[in-house]
Each structure stands twice: as structure tokens, then as C-alpha cells.
C-alpha positions in Angstrom: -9.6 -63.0 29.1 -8.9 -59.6 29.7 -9.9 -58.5 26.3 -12.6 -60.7 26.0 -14.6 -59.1 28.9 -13.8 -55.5 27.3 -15.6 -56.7 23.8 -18.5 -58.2 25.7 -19.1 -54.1 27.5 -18.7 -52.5 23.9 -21.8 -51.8 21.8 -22.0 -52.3 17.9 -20.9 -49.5 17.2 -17.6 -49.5 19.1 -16.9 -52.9 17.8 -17.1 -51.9 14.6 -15.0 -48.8 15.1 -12.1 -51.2 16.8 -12.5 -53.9 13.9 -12.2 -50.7 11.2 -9.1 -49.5 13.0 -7.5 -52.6 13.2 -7.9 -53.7 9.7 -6.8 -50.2 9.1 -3.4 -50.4 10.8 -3.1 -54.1 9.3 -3.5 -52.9 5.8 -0.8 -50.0 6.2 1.6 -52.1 7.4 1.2 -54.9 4.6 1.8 -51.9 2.5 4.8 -50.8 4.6 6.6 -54.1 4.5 5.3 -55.4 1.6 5.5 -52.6 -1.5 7.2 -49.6 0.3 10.2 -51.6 2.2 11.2 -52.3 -1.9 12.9 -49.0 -2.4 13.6 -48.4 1.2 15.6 -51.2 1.0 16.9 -51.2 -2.2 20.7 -51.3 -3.3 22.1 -49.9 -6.8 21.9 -52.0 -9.8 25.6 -53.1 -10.7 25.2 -53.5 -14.1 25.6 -50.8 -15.6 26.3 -49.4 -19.2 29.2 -47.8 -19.3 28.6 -47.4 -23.1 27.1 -44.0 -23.4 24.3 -44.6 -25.8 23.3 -41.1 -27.4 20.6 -39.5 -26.0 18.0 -37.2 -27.4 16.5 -34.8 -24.7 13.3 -33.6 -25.3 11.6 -30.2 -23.8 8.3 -28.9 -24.7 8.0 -25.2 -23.8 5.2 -22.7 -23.9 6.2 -19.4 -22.9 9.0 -20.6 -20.6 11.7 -17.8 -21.4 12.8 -17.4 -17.9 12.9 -20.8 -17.2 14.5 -21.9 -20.6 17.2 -18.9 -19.8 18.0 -19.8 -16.5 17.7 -24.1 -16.4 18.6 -24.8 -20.5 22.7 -24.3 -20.2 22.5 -26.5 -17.1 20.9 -28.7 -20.2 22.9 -28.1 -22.6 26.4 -28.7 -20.5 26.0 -31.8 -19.2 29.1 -34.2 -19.3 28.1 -36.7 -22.2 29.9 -37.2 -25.3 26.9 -37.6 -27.4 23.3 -35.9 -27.0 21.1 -33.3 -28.6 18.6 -31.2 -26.9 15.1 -30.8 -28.6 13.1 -27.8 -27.4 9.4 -27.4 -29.3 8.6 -24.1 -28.7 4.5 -24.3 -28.7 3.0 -21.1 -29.9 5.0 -18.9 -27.6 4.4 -15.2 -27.6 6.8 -14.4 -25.1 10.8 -14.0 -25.6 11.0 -17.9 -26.1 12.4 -17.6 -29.2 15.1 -14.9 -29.3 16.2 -17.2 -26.0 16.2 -20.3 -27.8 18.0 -18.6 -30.7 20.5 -17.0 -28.6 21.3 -20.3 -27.1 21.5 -22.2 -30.5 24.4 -19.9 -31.0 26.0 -20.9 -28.5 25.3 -24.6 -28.4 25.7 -26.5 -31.5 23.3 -29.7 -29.9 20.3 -27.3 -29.3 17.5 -28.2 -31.9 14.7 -25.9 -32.0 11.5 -26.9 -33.4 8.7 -24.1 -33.8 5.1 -25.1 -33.6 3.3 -21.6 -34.7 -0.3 -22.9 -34.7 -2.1 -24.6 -31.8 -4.2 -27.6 -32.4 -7.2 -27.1 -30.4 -8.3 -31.1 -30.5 -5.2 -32.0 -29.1 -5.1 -31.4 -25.2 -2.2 -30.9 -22.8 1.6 -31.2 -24.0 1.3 -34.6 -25.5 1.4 -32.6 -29.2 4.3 -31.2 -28.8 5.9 -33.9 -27.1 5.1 -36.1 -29.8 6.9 -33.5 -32.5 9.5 -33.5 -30.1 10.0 -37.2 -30.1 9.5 -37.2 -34.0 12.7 -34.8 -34.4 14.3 -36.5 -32.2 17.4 -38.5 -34.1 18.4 -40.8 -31.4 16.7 -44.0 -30.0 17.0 -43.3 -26.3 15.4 -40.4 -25.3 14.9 -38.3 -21.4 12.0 -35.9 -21.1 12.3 -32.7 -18.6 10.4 -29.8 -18.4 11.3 -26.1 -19.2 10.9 -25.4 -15.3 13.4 -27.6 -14.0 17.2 -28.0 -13.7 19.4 -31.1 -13.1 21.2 -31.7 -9.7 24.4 -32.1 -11.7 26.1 -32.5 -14.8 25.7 -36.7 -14.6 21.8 -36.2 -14.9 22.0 -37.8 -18.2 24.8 -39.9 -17.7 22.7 -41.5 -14.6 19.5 -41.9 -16.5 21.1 -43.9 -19.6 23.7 -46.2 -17.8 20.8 -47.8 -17.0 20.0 -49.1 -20.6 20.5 -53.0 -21.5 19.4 -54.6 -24.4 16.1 -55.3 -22.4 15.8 -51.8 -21.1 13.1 -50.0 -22.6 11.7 -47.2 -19.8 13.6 -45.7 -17.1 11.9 -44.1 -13.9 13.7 -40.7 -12.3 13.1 -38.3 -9.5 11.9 -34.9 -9.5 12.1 -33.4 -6.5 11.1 -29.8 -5.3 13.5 -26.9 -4.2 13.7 -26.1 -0.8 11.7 -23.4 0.1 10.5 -21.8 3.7 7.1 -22.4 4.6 4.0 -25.3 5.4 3.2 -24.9 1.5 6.4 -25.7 0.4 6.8 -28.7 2.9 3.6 -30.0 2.0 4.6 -30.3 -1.8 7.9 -31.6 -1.4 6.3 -34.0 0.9 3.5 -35.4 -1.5 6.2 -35.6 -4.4 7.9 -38.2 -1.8 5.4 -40.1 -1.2 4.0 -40.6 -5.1 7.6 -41.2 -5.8 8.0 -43.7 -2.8 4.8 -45.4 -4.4 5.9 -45.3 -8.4 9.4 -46.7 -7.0 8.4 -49.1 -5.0 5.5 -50.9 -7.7 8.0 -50.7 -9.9 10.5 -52.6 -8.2 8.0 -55.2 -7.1 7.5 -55.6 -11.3 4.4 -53.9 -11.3 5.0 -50.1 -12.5 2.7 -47.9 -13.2 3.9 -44.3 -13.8 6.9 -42.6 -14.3 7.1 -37.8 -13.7 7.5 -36.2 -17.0 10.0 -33.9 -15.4 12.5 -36.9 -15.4 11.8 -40.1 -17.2 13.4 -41.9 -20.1 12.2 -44.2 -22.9 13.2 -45.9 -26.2 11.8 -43.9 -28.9 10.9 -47.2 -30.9 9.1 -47.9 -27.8 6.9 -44.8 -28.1 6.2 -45.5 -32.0 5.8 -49.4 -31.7 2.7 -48.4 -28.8 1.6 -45.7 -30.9 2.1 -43.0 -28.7 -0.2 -41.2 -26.6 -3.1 -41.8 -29.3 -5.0 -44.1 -26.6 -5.5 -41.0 -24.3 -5.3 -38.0 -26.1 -8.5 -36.9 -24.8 -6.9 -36.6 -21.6 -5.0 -33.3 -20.5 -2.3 -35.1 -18.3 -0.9 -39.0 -18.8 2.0 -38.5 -21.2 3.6 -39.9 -17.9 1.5 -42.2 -16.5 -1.4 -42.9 -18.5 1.7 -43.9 -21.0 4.0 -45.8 -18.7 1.6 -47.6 -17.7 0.5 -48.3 -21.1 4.2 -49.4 -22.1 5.7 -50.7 -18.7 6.4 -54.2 -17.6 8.2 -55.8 -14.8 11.2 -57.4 -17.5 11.6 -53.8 -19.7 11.4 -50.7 -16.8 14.4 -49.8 -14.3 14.7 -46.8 -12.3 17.4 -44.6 -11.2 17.7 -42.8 -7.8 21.3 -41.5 -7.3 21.3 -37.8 -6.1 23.1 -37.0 -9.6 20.2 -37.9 -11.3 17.4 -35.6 -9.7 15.8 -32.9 -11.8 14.4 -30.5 -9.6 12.2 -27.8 -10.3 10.2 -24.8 -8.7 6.9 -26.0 -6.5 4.2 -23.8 -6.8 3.8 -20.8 -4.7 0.2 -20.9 -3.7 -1.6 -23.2 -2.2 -4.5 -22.5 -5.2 -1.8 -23.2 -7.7 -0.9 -26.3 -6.0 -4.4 -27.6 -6.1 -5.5 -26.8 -9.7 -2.3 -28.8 -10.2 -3.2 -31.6 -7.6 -6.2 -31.9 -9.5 -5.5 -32.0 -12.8 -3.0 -34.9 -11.8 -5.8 -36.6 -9.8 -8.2 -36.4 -12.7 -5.4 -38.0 -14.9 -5.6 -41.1 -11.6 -9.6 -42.0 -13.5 -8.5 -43.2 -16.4 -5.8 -45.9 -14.2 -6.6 -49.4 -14.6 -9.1 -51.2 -12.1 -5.9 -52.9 -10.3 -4.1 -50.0 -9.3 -7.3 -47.7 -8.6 -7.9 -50.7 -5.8 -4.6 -50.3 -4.9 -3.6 -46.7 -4.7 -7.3 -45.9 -3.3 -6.8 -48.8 -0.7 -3.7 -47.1 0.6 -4.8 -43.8 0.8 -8.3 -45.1 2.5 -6.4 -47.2 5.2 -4.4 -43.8 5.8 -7.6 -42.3 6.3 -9.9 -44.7 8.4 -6.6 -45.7 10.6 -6.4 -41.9 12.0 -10.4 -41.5 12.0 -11.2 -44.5 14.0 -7.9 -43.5 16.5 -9.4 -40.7 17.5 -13.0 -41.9 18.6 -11.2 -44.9 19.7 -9.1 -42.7 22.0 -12.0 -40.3 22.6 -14.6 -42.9 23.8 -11.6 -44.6 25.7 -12.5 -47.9 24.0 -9.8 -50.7 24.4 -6.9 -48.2 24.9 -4.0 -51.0 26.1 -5.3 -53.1 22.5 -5.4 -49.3 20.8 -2.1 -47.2 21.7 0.2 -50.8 21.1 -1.2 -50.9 17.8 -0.9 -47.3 17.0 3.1 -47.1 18.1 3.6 -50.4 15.8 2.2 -49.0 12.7 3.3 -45.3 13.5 6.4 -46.8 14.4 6.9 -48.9 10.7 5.6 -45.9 9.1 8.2 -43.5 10.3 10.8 -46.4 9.9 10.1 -47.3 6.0 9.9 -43.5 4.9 13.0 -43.2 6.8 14.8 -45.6 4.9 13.4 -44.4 1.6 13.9 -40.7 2.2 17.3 -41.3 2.8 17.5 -43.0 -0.7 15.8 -39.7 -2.5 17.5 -37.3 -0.3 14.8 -36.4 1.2 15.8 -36.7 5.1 14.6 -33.5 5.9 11.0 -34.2 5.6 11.0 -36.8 8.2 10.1 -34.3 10.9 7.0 -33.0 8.8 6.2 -36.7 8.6 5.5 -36.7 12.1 2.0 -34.5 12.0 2.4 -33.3 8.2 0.9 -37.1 7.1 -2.2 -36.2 9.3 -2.9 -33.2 7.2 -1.6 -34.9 4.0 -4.7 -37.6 4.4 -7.0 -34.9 5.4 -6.1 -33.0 2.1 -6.5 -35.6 -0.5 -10.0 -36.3 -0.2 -10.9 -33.0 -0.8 -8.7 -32.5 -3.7 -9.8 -35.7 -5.1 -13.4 -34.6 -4.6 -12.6 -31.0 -6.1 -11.0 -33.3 -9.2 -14.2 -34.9 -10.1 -15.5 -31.6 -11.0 -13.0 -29.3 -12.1 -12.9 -28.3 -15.6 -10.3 -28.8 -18.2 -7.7 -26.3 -18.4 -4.6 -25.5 -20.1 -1.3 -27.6 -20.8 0.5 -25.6 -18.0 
């Protein structure tokens, strides 16, 4: 009765505020309990191949010689009893390729494969990638970057146990190191949640991307799809853009023990973090209708919930329907991305969580907007 009195006092306006906000906070938490709950929830798959297939690991690298000199042995030493490691060195003009032959020296499994000339129709790292993939002499392959260094000797151990007879794609983590600073919690924060979504659709049979910094696939799988030949246009998607292409809920597992992770350095401005943001966003255009509705719908719930709070709470409009509503689906929120932080090791972003989402949401519009007009740029 109570509330039906309140809705008679409120004008148009405010009833359309309250109705926003509550479809709002209904919509996060069908995406709390419904998609996110998967991986927060979910328990190791027990069967797994204790075969060791061999593995082909495939870098492309474009003026990386620090990187390649300080993550590559980590690479190259990992506990398996059968794997190469294919580096295309893209029209480096650094020390790429004393390092790489240095390293060859030492490690009989390091293939090198030099790429002298760029091709200037081809755009982002899908090229070199693809020579890569070509040289490659094993079936199942695991892409990384120069930049980035596996949490232990297991990372490709992890990856490939995975592999059945139906087992085409597997999905890994790449988390961010550690770093002091808002800039660096921020990053580590929106790799979470972007792997917390390509997780969690993937477990519900409906995956859509995979990070090229840690993903595996069957090399007959790349050929038989013809490789990244339906977006090569496209700076980014040899990740996404191709998982999706490839993915399906029978042929794609992923792997999230803590020996698997490959982390790698975040970027240490917040200008460097953007042009990146937005080349990634950009890449988000070329998504299917389905999962533009159903990324976009998250991220707009995220953003109307917290607008329409604040007038609500501002013009004082329904506050004992309002502040019940806000603990529930604060409440899930923090609860779910508990549950699957703790599964990615990521427990120590649950604090940021608290206020950091608010400025997460504020963020992404902007960089989306800033997307729709930035220019093409380089592979890096």
C-alpha cells in the first residue's frame, strides 16, 4: 500500500528513473547468476590427457629483444617432453636477432623464422602469425607473446592436457604483474573482468574469444577455417575475431589453474592503456549481432544501474524500495567476482572492486567513443 501511495506522488520522470533502475539491477543480476556464476562456480575437468601431445609454440616478435631475452628461456624450459618454440622475427631492426641466435645455441627446440620485408596490405600480427603457424610442425599449437612469461614450467603441460579427440581450441589466462598504483589496478582489473566474461560464455557453450597472450588451437583447425583471411582488414582479432569464427560449445575448453597463467607487463601510462583499450574495442565492431547485444547490454545495465542510483538517492525517491535493491545486486556482484577471482588468482582486486567498478563503467564509454574514431595504427 505503502508503495503504492509513493508511485501515485512521483512525476513521470521519477517513475521512469525508478523503472530504469530497476530493470537495471534486474538485468545485472541475470547476468550475475546466470553467465558469470559459470566460472565462479566451476570445478576442474577430470579428464584429462595425460598423453603429452607435442606442441608447437608460436611467438611473433617485432623488435622485442628485451622481452625475448628476459621471458624466452622461461619458454624454452618448460617441463614437456616434446615441443618446439617458433619465433617469427617481423622486420626487426633492433638486437632481435643476435638474441634469437644466441638462444638457438643454446636451445636445440628454438626455430627461428625471419620475415625481412613487411607487407603493407596485411595489418596487425595476423601475417606473421600465420608464417608462424605454417612452420609450425606439430598439430597442436599455444600462442604467447614476446612480452609475457609463464607462471611456471607446467604452462604448457596445463594448456594441452586439455586436448581430446573433440578438443579443438583451448581458452587461458593472461593476467598482469603486480604493479603499485590506480593505473595498474585498473588494468589488472579490466583483464578480470573480460576474462570472467570469455570464461564464463564459454562454459555456458557460447564462446566468443580467447587473449592471444595465452590460447591454444589445432593447427588443422586454423587451415580447415582458412585462417584469419575473413578479417584481415582488421588490425586486432587473430584472438577473437578468430575464436569466434572457429569456436563452438562441443570443440572449445578452457584452462584456469595458476600453472597455466602467462603474465605479462601492463602498460605504464594511462595513454598507452587507452590507444590499447581502443584498438581492442574497435576489434568489438566487427562481433556478431548476438554478442554485441550481449556484451553492450552488460556494460549498459552497469552504466544506467549507478546513474539512475544516484538521482534516485539524490531526489530521495523510494529510498526503502532503492537502498534494498542496491545491497542485493551490490551484494551478488561482490559475491560472484569473489568466487571467480579466487579461481584466476585474482583475490586481491576485490577491494578495488568496491569503488574501482564505478570508475571502470565511467571509463568505457569514453574509450569506446574515442574507438569509433581513432585511426589505425601499428601491430604493437
Amino acid at each position: 500500500m505503502e508503495l503504492t501511495i509513493s508511485l501515485q506522488h512521483l512525476s513521470v520522470t521519477e517513475q521512469i528513473i525508478a523503472a530504469v533502475f530497476l530493470l537495471a539491477a534486474i538485468t545485472q543480476l541475470l547476468y550475475y547468476f546466470l553467465v558469470f556464476s559459470k566460472l565462479a562456480f566451476h570445478k576442474e575437468d577430470s579428464n584429462q590427457n595425460n598423453e603429452q601431445l607435442p606442441v608447437s609454440v608460436i611467438i611473433a616478435a617485432h623488435n622485442e629483444d628485451y622481452n625475448l631475452q628476459n621471458n624466452l628461456p622461461s619458454v624454452l624450459n618448460q617441463d614437456y617432453h616434446d615441443f618446439e618454440v617458433v619465433v617469427v622475427n617481423h622486420t626487426s631492426n633492433d638486437n632481435t636477432t643476435e638474441i634469437l641466435m644466441d638462444l638457438q645455441r643454446k636451445f636445440n627446440n628454438l626455430k627461428i623464422v625471419n620475415i625481412e620485408q613487411d607487407l603493407n596490405f596485411f595489418k596487425g600480427k595476423k601475417f606473421p602469425l600465420s608464417i608462424g603457424i605454417k612452420s609450425a610442425k606439430n598439430e597442436i599449437l599455444l600462442l604467447t607473446d614476446a612480452d609475457c612469461k609463464p607462471a611456471s614450467n607446467q604452462w604448457i603441460n596445463s594448456m594441452a592436457s586439455n586436448y581430446t579427440s573433440k578438443t579443438e581450441i583451448v581458452l587461458g589466462y593472461g593476467p598482469y604483474n603486480k604493479k603499485n598504483g590506480l593505473l595498474n589496478m585498473l588494468i589488472r582489473y579490466d583483464t578480470f573482468i573480460i576474462a570472467m566474461q570469455y570464461f564464463s560464455y564459454a562454459l555456458i557453450g557460447k564462446p566468443y574469444m580467447g587473449v592471444g597472450r595465452n590460447l591454444s588451437y589445432r593447427k588443422s583447425t586454423f587451415y580447415k577455417n582458412k585462417g584469419f583471411t575473413s578479417h584481415y582488414n582488421i588490425l586486432s582479432g587473430d584472438d577473437d575475431l578468430f575464436i569466434k569464427q572457429v569456436s563452438t560449445k562441443f570443440n572449445t575448453k578452457i584452462e584456469v589453474s595458476e600453472n597455466s597463467f602467462m603474465f605479462s607487463e601492463p602498460k605504464p601510462t594511462f595513454s598507452d592503456w587507452f590507444r590499447q583499450k581502443q584498438r581492442h574495442i574497435s576489434t568489438s565492431k566487427a562481433y556478431s549481432t548476438l554478442f554485441k547485444l550481449l556484451l553492450g547490454g552488460y556494460n549498459l545495465s552497469q552504466l544506467l544501474f549507478y546513474i539512475t542510483l544516484v538521482l534516485l538517492i539524490l531526489n530521495s525517491i523510494l529510498l526503502f524500495v532503492t537502498i534494498p535493491i542496491f545491497i542485493i545486486t551490490f551484494s551478488s556482484r561482490i559475491f560472484i567476482q569473489k568466487k571467480a577471482a579466487t579461481r584466476l588468482g585474482e583475490n586481491q582486486l576485490l577491494l578495488f572492486s568496491l569503488f574501482g567498478d564505478i570508475l571502470y563503467v565511467i571509463l568505457l564509454p569514453i574509450l569506446t567513443l574515442m574507438s569509433l574514431i581513432r585511426k589505425s595504427g601499428s601491430w604493437k
